[in-house]
N, C-alpha and C positions, 0 to 999 in steps of 0.2 A: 494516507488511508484512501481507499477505492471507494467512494462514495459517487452513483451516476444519477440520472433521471429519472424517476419514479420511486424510488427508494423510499420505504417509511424508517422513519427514525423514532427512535423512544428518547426522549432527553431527562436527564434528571429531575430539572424542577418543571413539575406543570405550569400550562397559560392560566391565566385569569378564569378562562371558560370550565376550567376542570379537565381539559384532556392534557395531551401527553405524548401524542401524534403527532408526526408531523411527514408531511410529502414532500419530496425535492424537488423543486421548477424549475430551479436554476443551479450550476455548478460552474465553480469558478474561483475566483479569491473568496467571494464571500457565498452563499446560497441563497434563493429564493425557497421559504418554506411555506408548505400550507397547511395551517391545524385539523386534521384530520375531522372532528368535534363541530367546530363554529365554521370555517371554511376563509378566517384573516388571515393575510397573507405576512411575512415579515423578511425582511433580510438580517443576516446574521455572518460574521465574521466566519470562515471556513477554521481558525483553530479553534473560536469559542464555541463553533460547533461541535468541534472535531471531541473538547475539551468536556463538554458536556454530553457526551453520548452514550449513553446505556447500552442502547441494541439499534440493530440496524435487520431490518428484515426486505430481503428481496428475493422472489421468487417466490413466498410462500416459506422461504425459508431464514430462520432467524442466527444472526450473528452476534458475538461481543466482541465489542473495539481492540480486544487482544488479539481474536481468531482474524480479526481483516489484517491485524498488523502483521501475526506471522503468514497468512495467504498472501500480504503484498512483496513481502521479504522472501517467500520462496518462489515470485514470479520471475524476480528484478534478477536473481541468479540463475533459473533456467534449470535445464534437465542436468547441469554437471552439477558434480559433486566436491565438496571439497578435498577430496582425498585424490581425485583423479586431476584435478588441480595442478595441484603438488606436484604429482607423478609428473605430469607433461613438463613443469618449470623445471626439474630434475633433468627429465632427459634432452631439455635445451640446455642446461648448463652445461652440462657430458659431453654432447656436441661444440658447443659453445669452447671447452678448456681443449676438445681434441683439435679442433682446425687451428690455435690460437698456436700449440705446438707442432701440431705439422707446419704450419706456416713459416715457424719461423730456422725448423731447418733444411726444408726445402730449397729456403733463398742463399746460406751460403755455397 
């Protein structure tokens, strides 16, 4: 999940203080957070975060830990498609069986 620096987080269960906030100082295996509300700081495991995450808002603009999963899943594969995938391993194969038999009667 694409979680950076300044990010606020909504977590499911609130702190002690009643918020529900939280700011990101740190990222890494685990995160440094800061409650938005009182201003304590805490560290927190990066999947128990990840685990308890409601919404995740950066830029002003708010996200659900589904919408980062599939944003991060259509980063990781880029501008190709699966279908044109395909196509190109198809036509290395094509290439691929035509030199295999020219090959081999070229040499007798």
């Amino acid at each position: 999940m694409d979680i950076r620096l300044g990010d606020v987080l909504r977590m499911k269960k609130g702190h002690p203080c009643g918020g529900n906030e939280w700011e990101v100082q740190r990222v890494g295996m685990d995160f440094r957070l800061l409650c938005k509300k009182c201003g304590r700081m805490i560290m927190i495991p990066r999947k128990l975060a990840e685990k308890n995450l409601r919404q995740l808002m950066r830029d002003g603009v708010v996200y659900k830990p589904l919408e980062l999963a599939k944003k991060a899943d259509s980063a990781e594969t880029g501008a190709e498609s699966v279908g044109s995938r395909s196509d190109a391993e198809a036509a290395e194969a094509a290439l691929g069986a035509e030199s295999i038999e020219g090959g081999g009667n070229g040499g007798e």
